[in-house]
C-alpha positions in Angstrom: 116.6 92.6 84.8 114.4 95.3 85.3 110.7 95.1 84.5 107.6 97.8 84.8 104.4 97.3 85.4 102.9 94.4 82.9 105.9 93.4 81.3 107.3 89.7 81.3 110.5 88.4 80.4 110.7 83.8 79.1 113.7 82.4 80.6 113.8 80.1 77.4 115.3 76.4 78.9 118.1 75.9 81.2 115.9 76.1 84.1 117.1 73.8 86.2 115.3 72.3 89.6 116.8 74.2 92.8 116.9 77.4 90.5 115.6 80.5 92.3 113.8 84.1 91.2 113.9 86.8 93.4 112.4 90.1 93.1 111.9 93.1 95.1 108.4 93.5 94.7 105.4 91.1 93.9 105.6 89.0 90.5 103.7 86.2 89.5 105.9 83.2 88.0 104.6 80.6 85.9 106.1 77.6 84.4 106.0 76.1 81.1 107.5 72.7 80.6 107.4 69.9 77.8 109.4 67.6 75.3 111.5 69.5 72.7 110.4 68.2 69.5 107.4 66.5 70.6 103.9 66.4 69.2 102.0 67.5 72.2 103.4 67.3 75.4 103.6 70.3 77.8 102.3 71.2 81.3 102.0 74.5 82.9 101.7 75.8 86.3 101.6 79.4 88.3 103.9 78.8 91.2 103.9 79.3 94.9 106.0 81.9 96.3 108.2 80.2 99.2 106.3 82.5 102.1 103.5 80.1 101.4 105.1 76.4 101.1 104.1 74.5 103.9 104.3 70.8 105.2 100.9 69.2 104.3 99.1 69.6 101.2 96.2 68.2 99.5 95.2 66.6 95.9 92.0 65.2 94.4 93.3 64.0 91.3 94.6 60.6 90.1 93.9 58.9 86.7 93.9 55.5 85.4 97.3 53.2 84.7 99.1 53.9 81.5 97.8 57.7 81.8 98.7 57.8 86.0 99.0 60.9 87.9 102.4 61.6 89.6 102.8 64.2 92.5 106.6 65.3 92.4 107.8 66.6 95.8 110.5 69.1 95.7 112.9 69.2 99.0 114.6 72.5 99.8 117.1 71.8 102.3 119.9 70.0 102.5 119.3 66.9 104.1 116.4 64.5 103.0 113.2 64.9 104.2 110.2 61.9 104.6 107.0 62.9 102.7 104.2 60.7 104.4 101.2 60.6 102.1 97.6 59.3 102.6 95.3 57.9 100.0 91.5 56.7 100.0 90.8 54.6 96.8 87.0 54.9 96.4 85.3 54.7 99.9 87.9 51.6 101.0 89.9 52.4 104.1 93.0 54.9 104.3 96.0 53.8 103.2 99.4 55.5 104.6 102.7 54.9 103.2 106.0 57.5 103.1 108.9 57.6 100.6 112.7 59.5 101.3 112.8 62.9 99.5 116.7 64.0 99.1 118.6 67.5 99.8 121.1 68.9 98.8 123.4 71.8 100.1 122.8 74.4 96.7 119.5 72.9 95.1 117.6 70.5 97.5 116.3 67.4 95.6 113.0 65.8 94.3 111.3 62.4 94.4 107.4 61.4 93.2 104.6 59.2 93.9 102.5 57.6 91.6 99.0 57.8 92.9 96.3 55.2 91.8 93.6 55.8 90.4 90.6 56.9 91.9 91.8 58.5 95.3 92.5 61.5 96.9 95.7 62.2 99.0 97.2 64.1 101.9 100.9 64.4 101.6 102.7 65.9 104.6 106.0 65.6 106.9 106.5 66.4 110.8 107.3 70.0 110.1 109.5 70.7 106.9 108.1 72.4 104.7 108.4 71.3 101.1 106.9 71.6 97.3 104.0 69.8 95.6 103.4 69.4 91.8 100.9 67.3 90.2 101.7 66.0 86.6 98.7 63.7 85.0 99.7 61.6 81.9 103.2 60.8 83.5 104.0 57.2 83.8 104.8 57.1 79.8 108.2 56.8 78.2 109.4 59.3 76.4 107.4 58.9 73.9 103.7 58.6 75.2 102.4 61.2 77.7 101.3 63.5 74.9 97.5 62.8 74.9 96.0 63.6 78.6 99.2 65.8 79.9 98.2 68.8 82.1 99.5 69.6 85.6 98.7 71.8 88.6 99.9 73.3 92.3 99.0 71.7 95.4 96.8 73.5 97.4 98.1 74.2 101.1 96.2 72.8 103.4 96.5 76.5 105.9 94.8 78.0 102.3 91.7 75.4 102.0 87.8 76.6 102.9 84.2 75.3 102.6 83.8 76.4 99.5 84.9 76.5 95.9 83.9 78.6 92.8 85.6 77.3 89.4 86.7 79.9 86.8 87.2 78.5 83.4 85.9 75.4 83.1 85.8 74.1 79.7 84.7 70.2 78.9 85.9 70.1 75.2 87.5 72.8 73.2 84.9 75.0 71.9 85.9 75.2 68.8 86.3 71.6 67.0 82.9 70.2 65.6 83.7 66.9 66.7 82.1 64.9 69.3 80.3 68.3 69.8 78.8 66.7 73.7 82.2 65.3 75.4 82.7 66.5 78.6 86.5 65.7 79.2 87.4 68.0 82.0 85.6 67.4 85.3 86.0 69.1 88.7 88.2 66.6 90.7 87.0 67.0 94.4 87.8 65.5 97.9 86.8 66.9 101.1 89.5 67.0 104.1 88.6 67.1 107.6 85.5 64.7 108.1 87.5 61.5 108.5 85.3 58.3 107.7 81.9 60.1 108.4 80.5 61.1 104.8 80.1 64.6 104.5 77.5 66.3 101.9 79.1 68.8 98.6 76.5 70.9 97.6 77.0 71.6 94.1 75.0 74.4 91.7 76.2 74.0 88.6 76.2 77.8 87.6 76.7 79.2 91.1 74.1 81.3 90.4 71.5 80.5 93.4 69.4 78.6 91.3 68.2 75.0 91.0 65.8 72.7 92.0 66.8 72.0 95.5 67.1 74.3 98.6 69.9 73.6 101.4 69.2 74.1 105.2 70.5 77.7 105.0 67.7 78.8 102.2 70.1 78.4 98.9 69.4 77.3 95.7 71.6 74.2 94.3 71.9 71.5 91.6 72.7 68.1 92.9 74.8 67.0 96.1 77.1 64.5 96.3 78.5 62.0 99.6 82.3 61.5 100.0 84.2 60.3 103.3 88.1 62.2 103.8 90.1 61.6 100.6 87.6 60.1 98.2 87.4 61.4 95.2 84.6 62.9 93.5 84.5 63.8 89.9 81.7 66.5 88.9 80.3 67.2 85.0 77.6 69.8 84.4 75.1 68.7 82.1 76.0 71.1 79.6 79.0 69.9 78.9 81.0 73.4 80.6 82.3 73.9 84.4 83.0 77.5 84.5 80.7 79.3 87.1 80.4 75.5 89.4 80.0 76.5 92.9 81.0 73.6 95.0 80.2 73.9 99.7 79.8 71.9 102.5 77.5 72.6 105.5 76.6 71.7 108.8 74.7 68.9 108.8 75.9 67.1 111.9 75.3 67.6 115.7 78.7 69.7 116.9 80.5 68.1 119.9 78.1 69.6 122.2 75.8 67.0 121.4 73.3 69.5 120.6 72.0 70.8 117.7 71.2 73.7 115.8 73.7 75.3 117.9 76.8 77.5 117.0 79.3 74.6 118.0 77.4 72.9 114.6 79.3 75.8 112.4 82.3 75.1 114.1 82.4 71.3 113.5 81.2 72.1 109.9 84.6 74.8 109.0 86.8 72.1 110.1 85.6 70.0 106.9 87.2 71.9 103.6 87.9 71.1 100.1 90.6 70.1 97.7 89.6 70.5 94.2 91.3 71.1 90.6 89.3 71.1 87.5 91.6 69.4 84.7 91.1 66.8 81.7 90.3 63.2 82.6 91.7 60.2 80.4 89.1 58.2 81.3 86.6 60.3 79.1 88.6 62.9 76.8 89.5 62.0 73.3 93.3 62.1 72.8 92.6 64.3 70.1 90.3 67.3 69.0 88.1 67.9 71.3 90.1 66.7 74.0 91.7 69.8 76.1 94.7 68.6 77.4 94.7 71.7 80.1 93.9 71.6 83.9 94.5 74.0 86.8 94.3 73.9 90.7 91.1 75.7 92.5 92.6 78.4 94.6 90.0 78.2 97.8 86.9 80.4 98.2 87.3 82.3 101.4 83.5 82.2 103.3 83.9 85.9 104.8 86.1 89.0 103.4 87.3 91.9 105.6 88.2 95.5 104.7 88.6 98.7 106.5 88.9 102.3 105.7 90.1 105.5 107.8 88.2 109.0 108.1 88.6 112.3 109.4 86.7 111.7 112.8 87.6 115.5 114.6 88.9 118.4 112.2 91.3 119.7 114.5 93.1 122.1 112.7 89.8 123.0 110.6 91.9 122.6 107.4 89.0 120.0 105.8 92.0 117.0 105.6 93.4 114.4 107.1 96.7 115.9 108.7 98.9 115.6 111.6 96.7 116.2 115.1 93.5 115.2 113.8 91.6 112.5 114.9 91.1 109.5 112.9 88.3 106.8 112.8 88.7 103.3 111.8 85.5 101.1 110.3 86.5 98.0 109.8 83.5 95.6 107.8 83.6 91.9 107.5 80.8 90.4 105.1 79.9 86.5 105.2 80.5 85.7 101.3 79.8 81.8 101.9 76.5 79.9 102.2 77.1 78.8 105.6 77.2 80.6 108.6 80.6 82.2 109.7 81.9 81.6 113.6 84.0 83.1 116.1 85.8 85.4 114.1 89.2 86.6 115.7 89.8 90.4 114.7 93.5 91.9 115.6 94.6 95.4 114.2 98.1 96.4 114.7 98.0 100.6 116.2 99.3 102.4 113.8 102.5 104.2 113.9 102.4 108.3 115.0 99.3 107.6 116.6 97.5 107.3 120.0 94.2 105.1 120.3 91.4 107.0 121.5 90.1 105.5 125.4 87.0 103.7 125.1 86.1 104.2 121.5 86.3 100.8 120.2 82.7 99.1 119.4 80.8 96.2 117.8 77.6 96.2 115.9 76.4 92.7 114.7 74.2 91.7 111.8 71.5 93.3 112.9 72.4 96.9 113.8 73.0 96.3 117.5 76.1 98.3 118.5 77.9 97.6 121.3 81.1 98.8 122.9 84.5 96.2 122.7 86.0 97.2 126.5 89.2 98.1 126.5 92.3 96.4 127.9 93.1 96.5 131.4 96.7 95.1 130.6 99.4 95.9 128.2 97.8 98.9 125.7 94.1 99.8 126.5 93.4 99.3 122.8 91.5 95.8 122.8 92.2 94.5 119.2 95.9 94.6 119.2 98.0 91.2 120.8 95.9 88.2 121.3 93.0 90.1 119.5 88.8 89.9 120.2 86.7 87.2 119.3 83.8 89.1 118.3 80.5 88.0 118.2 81.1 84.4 120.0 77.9 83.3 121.1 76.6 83.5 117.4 77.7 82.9 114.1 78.0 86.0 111.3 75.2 84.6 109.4 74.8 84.1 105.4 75.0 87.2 103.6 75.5 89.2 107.2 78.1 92.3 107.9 79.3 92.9 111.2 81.2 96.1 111.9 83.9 97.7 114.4 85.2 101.0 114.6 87.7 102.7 116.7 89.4 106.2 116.8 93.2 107.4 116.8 94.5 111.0 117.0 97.1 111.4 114.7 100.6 112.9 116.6 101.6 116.9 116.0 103.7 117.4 113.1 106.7 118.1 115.4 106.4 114.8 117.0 105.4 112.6 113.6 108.1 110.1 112.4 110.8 112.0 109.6 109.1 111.4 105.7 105.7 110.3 107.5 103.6 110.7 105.0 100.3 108.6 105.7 99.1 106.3 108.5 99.0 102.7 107.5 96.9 100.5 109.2 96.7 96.4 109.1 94.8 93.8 110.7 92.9 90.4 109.9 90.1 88.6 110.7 90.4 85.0 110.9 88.0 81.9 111.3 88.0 78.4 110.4 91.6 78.3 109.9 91.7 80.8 107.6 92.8 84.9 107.8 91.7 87.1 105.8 94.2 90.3 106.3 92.9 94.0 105.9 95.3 97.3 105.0 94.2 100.8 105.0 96.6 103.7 103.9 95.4 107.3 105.0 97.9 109.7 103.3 98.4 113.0 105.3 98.1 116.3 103.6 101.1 118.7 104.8 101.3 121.8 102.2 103.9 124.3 103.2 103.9 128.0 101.5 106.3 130.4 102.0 107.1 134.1 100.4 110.1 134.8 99.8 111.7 138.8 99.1 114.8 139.7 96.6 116.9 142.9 95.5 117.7 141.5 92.6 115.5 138.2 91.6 117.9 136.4 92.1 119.1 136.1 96.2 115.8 135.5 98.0 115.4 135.1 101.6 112.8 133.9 103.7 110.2 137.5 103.9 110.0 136.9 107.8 113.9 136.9 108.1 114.2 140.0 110.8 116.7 141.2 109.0 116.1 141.3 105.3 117.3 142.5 101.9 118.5 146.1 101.7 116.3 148.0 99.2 116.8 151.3 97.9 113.9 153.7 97.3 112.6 153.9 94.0 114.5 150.2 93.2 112.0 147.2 92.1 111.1 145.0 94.4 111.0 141.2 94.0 108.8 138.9 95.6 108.3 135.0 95.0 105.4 132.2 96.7 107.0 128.6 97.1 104.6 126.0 97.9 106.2 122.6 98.7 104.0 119.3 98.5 105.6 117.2 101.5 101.8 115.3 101.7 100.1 112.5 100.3 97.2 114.4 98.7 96.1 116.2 95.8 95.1 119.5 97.3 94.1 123.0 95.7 95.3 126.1 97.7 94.2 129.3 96.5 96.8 132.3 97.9 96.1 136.2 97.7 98.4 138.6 98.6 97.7 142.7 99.6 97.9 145.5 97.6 100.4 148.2 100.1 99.1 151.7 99.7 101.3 153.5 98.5 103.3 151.3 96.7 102.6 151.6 92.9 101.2 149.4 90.3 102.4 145.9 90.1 104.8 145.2 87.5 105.8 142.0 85.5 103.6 139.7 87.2 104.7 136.0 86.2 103.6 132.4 87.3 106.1 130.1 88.2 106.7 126.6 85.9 104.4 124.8 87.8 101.6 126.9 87.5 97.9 125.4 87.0 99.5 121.7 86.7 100.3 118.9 89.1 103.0 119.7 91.4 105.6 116.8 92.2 105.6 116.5 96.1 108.8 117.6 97.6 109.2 119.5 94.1 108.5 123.5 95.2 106.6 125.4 92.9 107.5 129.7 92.5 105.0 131.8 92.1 107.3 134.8 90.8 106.4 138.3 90.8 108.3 141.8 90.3 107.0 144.7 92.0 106.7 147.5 94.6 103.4 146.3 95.6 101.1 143.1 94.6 97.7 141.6 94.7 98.1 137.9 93.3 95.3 135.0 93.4 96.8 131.7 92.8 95.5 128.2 92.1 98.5 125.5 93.4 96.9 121.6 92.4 99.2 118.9 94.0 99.2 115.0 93.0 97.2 112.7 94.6 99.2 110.0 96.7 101.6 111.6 98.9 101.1 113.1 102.8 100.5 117.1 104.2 100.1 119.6 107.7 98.4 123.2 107.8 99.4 125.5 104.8 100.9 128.4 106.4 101.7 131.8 104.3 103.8 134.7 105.4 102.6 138.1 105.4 104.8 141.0 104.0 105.1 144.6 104.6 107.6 145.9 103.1 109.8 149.0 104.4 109.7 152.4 102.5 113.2 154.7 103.6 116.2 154.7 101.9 118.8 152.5 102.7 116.4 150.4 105.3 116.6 147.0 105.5 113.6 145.4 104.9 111.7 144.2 107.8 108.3 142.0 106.9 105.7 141.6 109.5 106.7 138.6 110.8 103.2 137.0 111.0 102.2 133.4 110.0 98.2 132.6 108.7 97.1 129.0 108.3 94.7 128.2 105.3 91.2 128.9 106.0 88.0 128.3 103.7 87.2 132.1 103.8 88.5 134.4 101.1 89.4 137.7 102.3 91.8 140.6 100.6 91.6 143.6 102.9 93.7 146.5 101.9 96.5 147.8 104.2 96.4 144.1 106.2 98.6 141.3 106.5 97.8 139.0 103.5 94.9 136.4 104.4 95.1 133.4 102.5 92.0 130.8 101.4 
């Protein structure tokens, strides 16, 4: 099937397990499952593309008996597979145990794992990579699992961070009048990483910095709360809604340098991440109204985002665009988002094609404004982020709320020598701490405009007007001349041509725009600029769409011959666009 932009399309049953979508660009797939016929139960999930399955995954949630919580692993391959899983009930010891998950040559197979109540678990294999659902209100019959059902994703364990920020995050539904102060729907939270020393969740109800505590880094928060690895936690607001929680850990604890208050402290403190889901809990929902039988993983808060953005550095063709021989520079900006510091952030950029770094023009400047120059390879390419990448800033942590910044310069190839269809520079990189990368993309298009007149006998047969040879033209017979402008580029651009009135010549006659006059011109769609004389004097307004590549307009200047029987022979000179207007009478044609 074929869909646009915002459309969706129910497969309506006879989905079976094994069964695969693909699609040739991104889509998001959710699924809906339930009971035909029955009162209440259903679940519902967004899915994982396969790129991101992994082997080791993550789960605070499990419920009481007679409502338990089942994590259903999904198997791939073809032969079986042993899921090991991990569970903490309250603060008691680990407990490890493994179960057989079976494949299958077309579908793979599935197995699950009952989980009890009041743990968190770790579910992972020696390296094959496999699927993680978690269905709550599970261990029914057929008939029962109607009053608590929800279900949700694992989270990878590659995809966890420090931090957490719940979206909707509903207690009751807001619109029954009953039991108007349940709070049924906690945020189920474990952390992963800290083993059996206790780490501290900072938790501000709101997430918005205020509350009657302050952490260590100067932050406002709510309450805190002390979990070891794969205990559970279960967190209400007050007010009876989660939306907004914003849920961190610190560094608290002396790094394994033995010292503190030292950047090794950061890097013991991102090893210790967090699991969390916010979904309905048995244990204190009604089974009816207001009970919301509804739940949903926590997709991890990254601490630090990355972007970058390319502009015109050196103008060296002076035609005020981006386009092929000009030099290019790169900012790349990375902005602690978290309450805790950020360390050793590992930046790699990937050279873009059709260009050539620029020696020695790569350089750093920290939170503070200090700029300082990244030294260039003395193996493999000179340009120092590409490969293994920099470390930047490693004898200090990006601090909260801090920006670092790097830029370095590229000079886009000639025209002649860019790749066929080039039609902008793209540029990717990432940034990655902690465990987790954070990737970067910028698209520069490249403006290329090509304009060319053209000459006919008839209006019909044109030729190029710098062909040495030419269309044979009569005295006295009309004269037909045409402008086509080709968008080739990537940007909207606005070229204004004016052509020369040649004495002698006569009054222009029939002077006509093209179809694509004054409107967007398709790129790689010409648009003629059509007009019928002896002589001319035109002044033209071409507007491109935005999006697509370009190099140097160029415009050809005409002269046309005046004896009978004389082939025509144009000047055969070429102009680039400049940003000066000039119409000088008895000269080549000067476009602006």
């Amino acid at each position: 099937m074929v869909l646009a932009e915002g459309e969706s399309y129910l497969v309506n049953g006879g989905v079976n397990y094994g069964a695969r979508l693909v699609s040739n660009n991104p889509v998001q797939v959710v699924l809906l499952t339930g009971d035909i016929g029955s009162t209440y139960e259903s679940r519902d999930s967004s899915l994982l593309p396969t790129s991101a399955w992994t082997n080791s995954y993550y789960t605070p949630v499990s419920t009481q008996d007679g409502d338990a919580t089942q994590v259903w692993l999904y198997n791939p391959g073809a032969s079986a597979i042993t899921v090991t899983y991990d569970y903490r009930v309250g603060s008691g010891s680990v407990v490890t145990a493994s179960v057989s998950v079976p494949g299958s040559a077309n579908a793979g197979g599935y197995n699950f794992v009952e989980l009890p109540n009041n743990s968190g678990a770790h579910f992972h294999t020696s390296g094959a990579n496999f699927y993680a659902f978690s269905t709550t209100d599970a261990d029914g019959t057929s008939s029962d699992n109607q009053a608590w059902d929800w279900g949700y994703t694992l989270v990878p364990q590659s995809s966890l961070s420090t931090q957490v920020l719940i979206g909707l995050g509903l207690g009751r539904d807001p619109g029954s009048p009953t039991n108007p102060n349940e709070n049924g729907n906690p945020v189920w939270i474990t952390p992963v990483g800290n083993g059996e020393t206790p780490v501290i969740i900072y938790i501000d109800y709101n997430g918005d910095n205020v509350g009657p505590n302050t952490d260590p880094n100067g932050n406002q928060y709510d309450i805190t709360i002390t979990l070891k690895e794969l205990q559970q936690g279960k967190v209400y607001d007050p007010d009876g809604n989660q939306t907004g929680m914003l849920l961190y850990t610190l560094s608290t604890s002396v790094g394994p340098d033995g010292i503190a208050n030292t950047a090794d402290d950061v890097k013991f403190a991102n090893t210790i991440k967090l699991a969390a889901a916010w979904g309905q809990d048995p244990a204190t929902a009604s089974a009816g109204a207001p009970g919301l039988d509804v739940g949903t993983g926590v997709p991890p808060t990254p601490e630090f985002d990355a972007g970058k953005n390319g502009t015109l550095s050196i103008d060296n063709d002076g035609n005020g665009v981006i386009s092929a021989g000009d030099e290019l520079l790169y900012t790349i900006v990375i902005n602690n988002i978290s309450r805790a510091p950020v360390s050793d952030i590992l930046l790699k950029d990937n050279l873009p094609a059709d260009t050539t770094y620029v020696a020695n023009s790569t350089f750093f400047t920290n939170s503070v404004g200090v700029t300082t120059q990244i030294v260039d390879d003395g193996s493999g390419t000179a340009f120092p982020l590409d490969g293994a990448g920099v470390i930047i800033n490693p004898s200090s942590a990006l601090p909260v709320g801090g920006t670092y910044n790097v830029t370095f310069k590229v000079l886009i190839d000639s025209f002649a020598d860019l790749d066929p269809g080039r039609k902008e520079i793209l540029n990717t990189g990432t940034a990655t701490s902690g465990g987790v990368t954070v990737p970067f993309t910028d698209v520069t298009p490249l403006s290329f405009v090509s304009i060319e007149k053209q000459v006919s006998a008839d209006g019909n047969n044109w030729e190029d007007a710098d062909d040495p040879t030419g269309p044979l033209i009569t005295v006295g017979a009309p004269v037909y001349y045409r402008v086509v402008v080709t968008n080739s580029g990537g940007l909207l651009a606005s070229v204004d041509l004016n052509d020369t009135v040649i004495t002698g010549g006569g009054t222009p006659l029939n002077f006509t725009f093209g179809p694509s006059s004054l409107s967007d011109l398709t790129p790689a769609k010409p648009a003629h600029f059509a007009m019928r004389d002896r002589k001319s004097i035109c002044h033209c307004v071409f507007r491109f769409l935005e999006g697509f590549p370009l190099i140097s307009p160029t415009v050809d200047a005409i002269r046309p011959g005046a004896s009978n029987s004389t082939p025509y022979k144009p000047a055969s000179t070429r102009r680039r666009l400049s940003s000066n207007h000039a119409e000088r009478s008895g000269e080549s044609p000067s476009p602006t």
